[in-house]
Every structure is written in structure tokens, then in C-alpha cells.
C-alpha positions as CSV (number, residue, x, y, z in Angstrom):
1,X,0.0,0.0,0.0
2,X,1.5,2.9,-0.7
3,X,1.9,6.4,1.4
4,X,2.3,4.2,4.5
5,X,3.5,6.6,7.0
6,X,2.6,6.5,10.7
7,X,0.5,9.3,12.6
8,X,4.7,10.0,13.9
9,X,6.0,10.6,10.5
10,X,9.1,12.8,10.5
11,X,8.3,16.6,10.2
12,X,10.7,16.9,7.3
13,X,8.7,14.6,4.9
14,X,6.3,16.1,2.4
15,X,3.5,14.9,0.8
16,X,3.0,14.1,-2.0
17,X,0.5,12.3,-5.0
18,X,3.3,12.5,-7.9
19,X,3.7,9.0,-9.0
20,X,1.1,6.7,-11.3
21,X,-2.1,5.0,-10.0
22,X,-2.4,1.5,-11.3
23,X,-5.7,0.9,-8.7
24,X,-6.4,-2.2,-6.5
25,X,-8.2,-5.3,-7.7
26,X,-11.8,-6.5,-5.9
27,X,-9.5,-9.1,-3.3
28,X,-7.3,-6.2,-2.1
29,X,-10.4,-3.9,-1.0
30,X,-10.6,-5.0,2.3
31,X,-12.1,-3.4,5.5
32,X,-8.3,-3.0,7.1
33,X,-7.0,-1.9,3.8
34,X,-9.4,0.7,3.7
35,X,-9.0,1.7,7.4
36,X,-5.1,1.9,7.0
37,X,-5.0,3.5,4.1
38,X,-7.1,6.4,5.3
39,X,-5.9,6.9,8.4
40,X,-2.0,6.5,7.2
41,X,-2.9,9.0,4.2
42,X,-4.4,11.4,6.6
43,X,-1.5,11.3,9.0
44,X,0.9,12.4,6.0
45,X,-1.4,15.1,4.9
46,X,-1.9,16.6,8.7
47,X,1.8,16.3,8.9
48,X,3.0,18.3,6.0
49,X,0.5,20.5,6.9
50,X,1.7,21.0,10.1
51,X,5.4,21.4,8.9
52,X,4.0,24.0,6.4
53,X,2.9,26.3,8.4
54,X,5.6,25.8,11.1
55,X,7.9,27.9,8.6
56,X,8.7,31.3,7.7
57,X,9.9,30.9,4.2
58,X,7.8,33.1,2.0
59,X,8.5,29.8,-1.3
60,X,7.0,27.1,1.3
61,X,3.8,29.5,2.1
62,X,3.2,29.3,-1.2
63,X,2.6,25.6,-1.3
64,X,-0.7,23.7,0.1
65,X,-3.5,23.6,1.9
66,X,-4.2,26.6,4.8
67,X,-7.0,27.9,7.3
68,X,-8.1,30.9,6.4
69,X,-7.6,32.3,10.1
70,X,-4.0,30.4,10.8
71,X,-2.9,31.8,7.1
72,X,-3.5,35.4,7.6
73,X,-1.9,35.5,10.7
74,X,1.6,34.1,9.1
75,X,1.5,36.0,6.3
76,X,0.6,38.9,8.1
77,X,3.9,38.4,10.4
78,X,6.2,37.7,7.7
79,X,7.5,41.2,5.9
80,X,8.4,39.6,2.3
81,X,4.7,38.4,2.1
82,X,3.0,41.5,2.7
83,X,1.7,41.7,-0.9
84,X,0.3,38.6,-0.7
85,X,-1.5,39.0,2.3
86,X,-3.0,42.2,1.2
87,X,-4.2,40.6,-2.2
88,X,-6.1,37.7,-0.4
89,X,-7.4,39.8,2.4
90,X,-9.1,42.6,-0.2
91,X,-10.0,39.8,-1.9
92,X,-12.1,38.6,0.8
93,X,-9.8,35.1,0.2
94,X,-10.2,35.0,4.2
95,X,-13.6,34.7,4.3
96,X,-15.2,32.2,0.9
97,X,-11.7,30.7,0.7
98,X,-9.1,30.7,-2.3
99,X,-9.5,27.8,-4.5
100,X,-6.5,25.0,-5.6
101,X,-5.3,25.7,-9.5
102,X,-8.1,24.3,-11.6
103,X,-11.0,25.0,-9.4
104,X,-13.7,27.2,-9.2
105,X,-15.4,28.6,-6.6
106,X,-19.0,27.4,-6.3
107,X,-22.2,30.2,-5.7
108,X,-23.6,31.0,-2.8
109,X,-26.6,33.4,-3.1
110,X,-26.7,33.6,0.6
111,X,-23.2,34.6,1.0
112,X,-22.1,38.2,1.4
113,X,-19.8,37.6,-1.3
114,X,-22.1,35.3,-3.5
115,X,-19.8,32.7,-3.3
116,X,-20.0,29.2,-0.9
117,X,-17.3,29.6,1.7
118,X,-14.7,27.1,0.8
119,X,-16.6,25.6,-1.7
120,X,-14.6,24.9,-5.2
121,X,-15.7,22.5,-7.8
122,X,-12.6,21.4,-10.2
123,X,-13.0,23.4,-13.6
124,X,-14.0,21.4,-16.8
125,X,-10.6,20.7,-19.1
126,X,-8.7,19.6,-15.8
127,X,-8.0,16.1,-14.8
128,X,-9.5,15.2,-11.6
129,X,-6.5,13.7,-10.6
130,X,-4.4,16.6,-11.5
131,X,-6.7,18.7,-9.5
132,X,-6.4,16.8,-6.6
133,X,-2.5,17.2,-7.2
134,X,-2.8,20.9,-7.1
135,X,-4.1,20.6,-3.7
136,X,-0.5,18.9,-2.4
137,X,1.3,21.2,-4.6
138,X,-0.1,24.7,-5.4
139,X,-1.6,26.9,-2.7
140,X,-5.3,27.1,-1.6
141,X,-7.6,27.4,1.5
142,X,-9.8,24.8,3.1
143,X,-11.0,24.1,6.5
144,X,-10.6,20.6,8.7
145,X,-13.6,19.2,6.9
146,X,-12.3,19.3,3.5
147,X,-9.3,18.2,4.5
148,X,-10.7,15.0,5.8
149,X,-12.3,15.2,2.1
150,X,-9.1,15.5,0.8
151,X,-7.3,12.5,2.3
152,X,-10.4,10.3,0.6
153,X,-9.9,11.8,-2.5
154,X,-6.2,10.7,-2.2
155,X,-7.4,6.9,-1.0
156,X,-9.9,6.6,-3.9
157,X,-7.1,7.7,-6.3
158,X,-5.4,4.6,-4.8
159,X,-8.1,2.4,-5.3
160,X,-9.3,3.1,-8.6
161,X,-6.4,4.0,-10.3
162,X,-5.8,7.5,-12.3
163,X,-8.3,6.4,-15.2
164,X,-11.2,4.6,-13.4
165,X,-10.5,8.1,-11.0
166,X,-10.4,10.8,-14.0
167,X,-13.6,9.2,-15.7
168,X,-16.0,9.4,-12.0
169,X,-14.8,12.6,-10.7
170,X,-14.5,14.6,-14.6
171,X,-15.8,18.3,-13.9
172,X,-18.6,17.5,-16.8
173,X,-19.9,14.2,-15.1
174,X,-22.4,13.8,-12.5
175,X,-20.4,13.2,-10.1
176,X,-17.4,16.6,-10.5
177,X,-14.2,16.4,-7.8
178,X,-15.5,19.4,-5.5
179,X,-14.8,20.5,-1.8
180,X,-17.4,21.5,0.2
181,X,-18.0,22.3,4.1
182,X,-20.8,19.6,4.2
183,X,-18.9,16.5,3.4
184,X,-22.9,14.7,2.1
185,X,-22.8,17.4,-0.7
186,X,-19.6,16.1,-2.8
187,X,-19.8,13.3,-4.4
188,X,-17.8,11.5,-1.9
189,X,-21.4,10.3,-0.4
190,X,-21.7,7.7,-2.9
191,X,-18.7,5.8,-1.0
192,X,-19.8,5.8,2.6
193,X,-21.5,3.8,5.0
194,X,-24.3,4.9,6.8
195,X,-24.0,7.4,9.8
196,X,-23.2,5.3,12.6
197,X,-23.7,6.3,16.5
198,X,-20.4,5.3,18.0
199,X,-19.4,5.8,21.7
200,X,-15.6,5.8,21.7
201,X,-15.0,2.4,22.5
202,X,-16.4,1.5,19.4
203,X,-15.4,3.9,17.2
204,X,-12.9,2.6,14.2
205,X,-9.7,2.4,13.0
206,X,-10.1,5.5,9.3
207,X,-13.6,7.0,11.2
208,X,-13.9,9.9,10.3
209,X,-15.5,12.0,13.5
210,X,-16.8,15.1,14.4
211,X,-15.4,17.1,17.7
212,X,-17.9,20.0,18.4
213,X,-17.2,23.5,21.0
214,X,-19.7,25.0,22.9
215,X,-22.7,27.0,21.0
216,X,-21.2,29.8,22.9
217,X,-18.1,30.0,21.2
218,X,-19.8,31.8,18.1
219,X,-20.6,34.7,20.3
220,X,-16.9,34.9,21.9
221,X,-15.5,34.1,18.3
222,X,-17.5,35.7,15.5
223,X,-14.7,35.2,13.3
224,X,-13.4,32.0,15.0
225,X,-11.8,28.8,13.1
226,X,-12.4,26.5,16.2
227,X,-16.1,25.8,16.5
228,X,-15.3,22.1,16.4
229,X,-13.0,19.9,14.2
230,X,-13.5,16.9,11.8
231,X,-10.9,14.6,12.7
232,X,-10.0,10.7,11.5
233,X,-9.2,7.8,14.0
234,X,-5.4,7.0,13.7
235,X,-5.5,4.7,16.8
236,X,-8.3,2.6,18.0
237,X,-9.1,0.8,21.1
238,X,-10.1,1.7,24.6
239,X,-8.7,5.0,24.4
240,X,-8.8,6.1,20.6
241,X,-6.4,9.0,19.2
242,X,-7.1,11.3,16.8
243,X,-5.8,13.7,14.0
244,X,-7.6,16.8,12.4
245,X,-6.3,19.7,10.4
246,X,-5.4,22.3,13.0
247,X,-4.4,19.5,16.1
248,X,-1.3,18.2,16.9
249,X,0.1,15.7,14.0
250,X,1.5,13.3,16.8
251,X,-2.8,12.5,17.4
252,X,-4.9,13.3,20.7
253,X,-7.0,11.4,22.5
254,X,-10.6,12.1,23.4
255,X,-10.0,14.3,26.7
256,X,-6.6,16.4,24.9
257,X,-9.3,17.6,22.0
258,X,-11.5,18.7,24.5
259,X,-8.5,20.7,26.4
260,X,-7.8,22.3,22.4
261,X,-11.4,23.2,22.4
262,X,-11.5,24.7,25.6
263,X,-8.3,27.0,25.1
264,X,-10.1,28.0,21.7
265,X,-12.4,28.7,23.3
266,X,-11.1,31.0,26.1
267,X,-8.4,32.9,23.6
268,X,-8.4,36.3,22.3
269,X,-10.5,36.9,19.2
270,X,-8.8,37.6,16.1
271,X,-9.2,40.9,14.9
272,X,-11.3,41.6,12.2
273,X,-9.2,43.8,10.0
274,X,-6.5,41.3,10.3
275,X,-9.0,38.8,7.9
276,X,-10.8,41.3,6.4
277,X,-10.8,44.3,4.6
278,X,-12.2,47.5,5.4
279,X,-15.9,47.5,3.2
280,X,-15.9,44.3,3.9
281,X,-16.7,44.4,7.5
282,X,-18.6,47.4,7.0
283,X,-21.0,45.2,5.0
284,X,-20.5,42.5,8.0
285,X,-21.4,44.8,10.5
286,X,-24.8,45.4,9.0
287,X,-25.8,42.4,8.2
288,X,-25.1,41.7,12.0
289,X,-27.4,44.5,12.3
290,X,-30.3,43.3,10.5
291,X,-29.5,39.6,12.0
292,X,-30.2,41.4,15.4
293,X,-33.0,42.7,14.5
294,X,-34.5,40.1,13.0
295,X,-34.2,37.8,16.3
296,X,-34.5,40.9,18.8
297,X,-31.3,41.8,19.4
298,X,-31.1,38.0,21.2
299,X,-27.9,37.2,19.1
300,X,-24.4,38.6,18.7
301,X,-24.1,40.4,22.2
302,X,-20.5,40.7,22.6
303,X,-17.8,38.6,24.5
304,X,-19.4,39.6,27.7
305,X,-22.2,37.1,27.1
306,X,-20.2,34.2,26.8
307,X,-17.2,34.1,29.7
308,X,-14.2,32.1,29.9
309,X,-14.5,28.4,31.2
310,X,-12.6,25.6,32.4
311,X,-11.9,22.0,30.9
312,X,-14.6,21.3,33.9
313,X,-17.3,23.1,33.0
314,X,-17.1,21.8,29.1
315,X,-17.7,17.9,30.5
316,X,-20.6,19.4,32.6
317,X,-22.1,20.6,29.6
318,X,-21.1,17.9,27.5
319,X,-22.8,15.0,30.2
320,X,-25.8,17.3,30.6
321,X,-26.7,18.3,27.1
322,X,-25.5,14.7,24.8
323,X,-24.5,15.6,21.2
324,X,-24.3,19.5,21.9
325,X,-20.2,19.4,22.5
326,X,-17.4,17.7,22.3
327,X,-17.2,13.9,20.5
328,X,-20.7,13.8,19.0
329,X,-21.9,10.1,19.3
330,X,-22.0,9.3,15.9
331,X,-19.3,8.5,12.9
332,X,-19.4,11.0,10.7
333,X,-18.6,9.2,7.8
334,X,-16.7,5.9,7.0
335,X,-15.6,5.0,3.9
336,X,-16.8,1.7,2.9
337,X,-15.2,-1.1,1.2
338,X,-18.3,-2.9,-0.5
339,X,-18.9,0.3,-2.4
340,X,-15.8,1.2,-3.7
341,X,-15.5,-2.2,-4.9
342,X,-18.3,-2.7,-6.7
343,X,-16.6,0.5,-9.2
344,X,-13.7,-1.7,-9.4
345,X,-13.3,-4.5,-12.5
């Protein structure tokens, strides 16, 4: 199987899809293959990732997959990429995203840009596998939910091969290569088991899971990256681990998300103007307005509303209100064997 690295791969290693797909036959697609292959894929990704934006080097900023919030921050402390960080934030890049090469970004009419934050569809004329390349090796901005899409993208390039791949995924099929916030809306559905509920005992080996922060978090954070993270299992058993885009590449248990959540929770916002430009927040600031008014001024009261709390008080919320925070009982998604095989000769 190839791109076997564990969830301790070397920081120095980079990741990469540059070599040919030949695809697996029927026999190889197992329930463990699967499993392995999507939680080893993942750990590669989250580690270059990780290394990416550990560095200063204005040629290595330029290269992969960012959050909006953790990207504008770099950039914004690095002097030789000033230009680049003004482009993208009067852009409004920080807020619907910036798309791979080859992609498009999809509408939104509900958007205050028109466009679906962080949703990108791949642009007729581009190989779907190529497009997924671009993601490893060009520059664009996701969130932890499309990374997890990502990393299946990469494990169905395995298994079908780049031509079975190309042909599902083609741009002017019925099923285009697209990133989206709501995993169920890309055409990744097709290749999943049902939602599952799963306590952590029983959660698997490649399940993809959902870690959620407190409701309140939106009024402390308006701008915030942290409401929750998607996150695969690298490490199953009694006490599971876990990767996402934004934790620690080395994988957390159950109880060290929860302490990431709460520390989101109870930092500093990020300042607006450091995302966004100046008419954009004007034109943020009144659609908080008319959001007010429209639920009588019961939303969006400030940071006062919502005070700092302790790794404590989460579980106390968490054991009195089930499914409102931290690891929601269920399995996000799980890619399944039986289906991907049945696209396989």
C-alpha cells in the first residue's frame, strides 16, 4: 500500500501524489486496507501541513493547503509576504476561501460575497487527478472538513487508479471532484456507510468524527476557526487517538481535544481587520445589524455574554446536554469497502 507513514512521521517529509495509479483489484479492497490506508494518508497530509505552516519561508507559504484564520496570521507576520496578504485579504480570500489551480469557486446566493465559503468545484478541461495534485502542490484554503475530504480523495485515487479516478470525478460528469464544508454534498457520499452512532470504545480504525465547541463559542468568536474539528481515528481501542487539520500531527486522545477546544475557546478573538478588509466588515457589521433585528437583538451580544471556562465546566455541559459538545456520538462518515469495490473491474 503505498503512502504508509505513521501518525509520527518525520516533520521533514512532504506529501505528495506524484507518481502513477495503477488501482487495487476487488480481493485487495478490504475493510483494514481501507481503514489503513485512510488513516496513514491522513496522517501524511496533517503532517505536512503542520510542517508547512511551522515555517517562515515566503517559497514554502506558497505551497498547500491553509485555514483561512492560521494563514492570515503568518502571512501577516512575515515582511516579504505583505503583498500577498494584502491581495487575499481585499479579496475577501479569508472569508469564501481561495481555491486549488483548476477549481472554481462554487455560488452561494446567501453569502455576502455570493460565493459558498470554501466551496470549489474542479473546472472542466482539468483532470480530476491533477486537481487533486494541485491541492498537495499549489496553494489554496480549506477548513478541517475538507481536509478529511481530501485525504479520501487521495485513498480513492489509490483504489481506482488514475483512469477509473479521472472518468468518476470529470468536472462535466455527474459526479465533478468538489470540496465543500458539508462532506454529504460532494460526491464522496456515494462511497460511505451509513451514519453510525459510536461511543468511543467503538469507534474505528479510518472513522472519520466530528469534535464539536460549545454554542457559545460563536458569540466569543465571530470570526473564529475553532467551532469544532473533523478529525479521523489513527489509533483505535479503549482509548482512541485522533488527528484533524489544525491539532497536533502526533494524534490526541478524546480528553486532549476537549482541552484544544477549551483553550479555543477562552483565547483572544482575532481581529477583524486582520482577515478582512475595510468595506468588507462594513457590510458584516450590517448584516449583523439586521441579523439582530431580525431575532431581537437576542444574538451577537459581545464577549461579555459568553465568559471564559474551564476544561470542567465543558464535561458538565457535554454529560448534561448529549451531542451539543465535544465527540458527537455518531461516525461522521466511514468509507466503505463494499462500495468502492463494486466501481472496481
Amino acid at each position: 500500500m503505498a503512502i504508509a507513514l505513521s501518525v509520527t512521521a518525520p516533520q521533514t517529509m512532504r506529501f505528495s501524489l506524484d507518481r502513477i495509479y495503477t488501482g487495487w483489484s476487488r480481493e485487495d479492497c478490504t475493510l483494514e486496507k481501507v481503514r489503513r490506508c485512510v488513516s496513514s494518508v491522513f496522517a501524511a497530509i496533517i503532517t505536512d501541513a503542520e510542517r508547512r505552516a511551522s515555517s517562515r519561508d515566503p517559497r514554502v507559504l506558497q505551497q498547500g493547503f491553509y485555514g483561512a484564520n492560521e494563514y492570515a496570521v503568518l502571512l501577516s507576520d512575515t515582511d516579504s509576504a505583505k503583498a500577498r496578504y494584502e491581495y487575499l485579504r481585499d479579496n475577501n480570500c479569508f472569508y469564501h476561501g481561495q481555491p486549488p489551480k483548476g477549481f472554481d469557486r462554487i455560488d452561494c446566493e446567501s453569502s455576502l460575497t455570493q460565493k459558498e465559503c470554501n466551496g470549489y468545484q474542479l473546472r472542466t478541461g482539468v483532470k480530476p487527478s491533477d486537481g487533486l495534485k494541485n491541492v498537495a502542490n499549489t496553494f489554496c484554503l480549506i477548513d478541517c472538513g475538507e481536509a478529511v475530504e481530501f485525504a479520501y480523495y487521495c485513498v480513492l485515487l489509490e483504489a481506482f487508479g488514475e483512469d477509473k479516478f479521472n472518468e468518476y470525478f470529470k468536472a462535466d460528469g455527474d459526479n465533478p471532484l468538489q470540496f465543500r464544508t458539508d462532506i454529504y454534498k460532494t460526491p464522496l457520499r456515494h462511497f460511505f456507510d451509513a451514519k453510525l452512532s459510536a461511543p468511543p470504545a467503538s469507534i474505528q480504525l479510518g472513522d472519520h468524527v466530528y469534535f464539536a465547541n460549545l454554542s457559545a463559542y460563536h458569540v466569543r468568536h465571530r470570526d473564529g476557526d475553532a467551532a469544532g474539528y473533523h478529525a479521523i481515528c489513527v489509533e483505535d481501542g479503549a482509548t482512541p487517538k485522533f488527528l484533524g487539520f489544525g491539532l497536533d500531527s502526533g494524534g490526541l486522545t478524546e480528553e486532549e481535544v476537549i482541552q484544544v477546544l477549551v483553550k479555543a475557546y477562552n483565547a483572544e478573538p482575532i481581529d477583524r481587520e486582520t482577515i478582512y478588509n475595510p468595506t468588507f466588515i462594513a457590510c458584516m457589521v450590517e448584516a449583523d445589524r439586521r441579523l439582530k433585528i431580525k431575532f431581537g437583538g437576542k444574538v451577537l451580544e459581545g464577549e461579555d455574554t459568553a465568559p471564559r471556562i474551564s476544561f470542567q465546566m465543558f464535561r458538565e455541559v457535554q454529560y448534561q446536554h448529549p451531542g451539543e459538545c465535544g465527540l458527537l456520538p455518531f461516525v461522521a462518515s466511514r468509507l466503505s469497502p463494499n462500495k468502492i469495490a463494486e466501481y472496481l473491474s
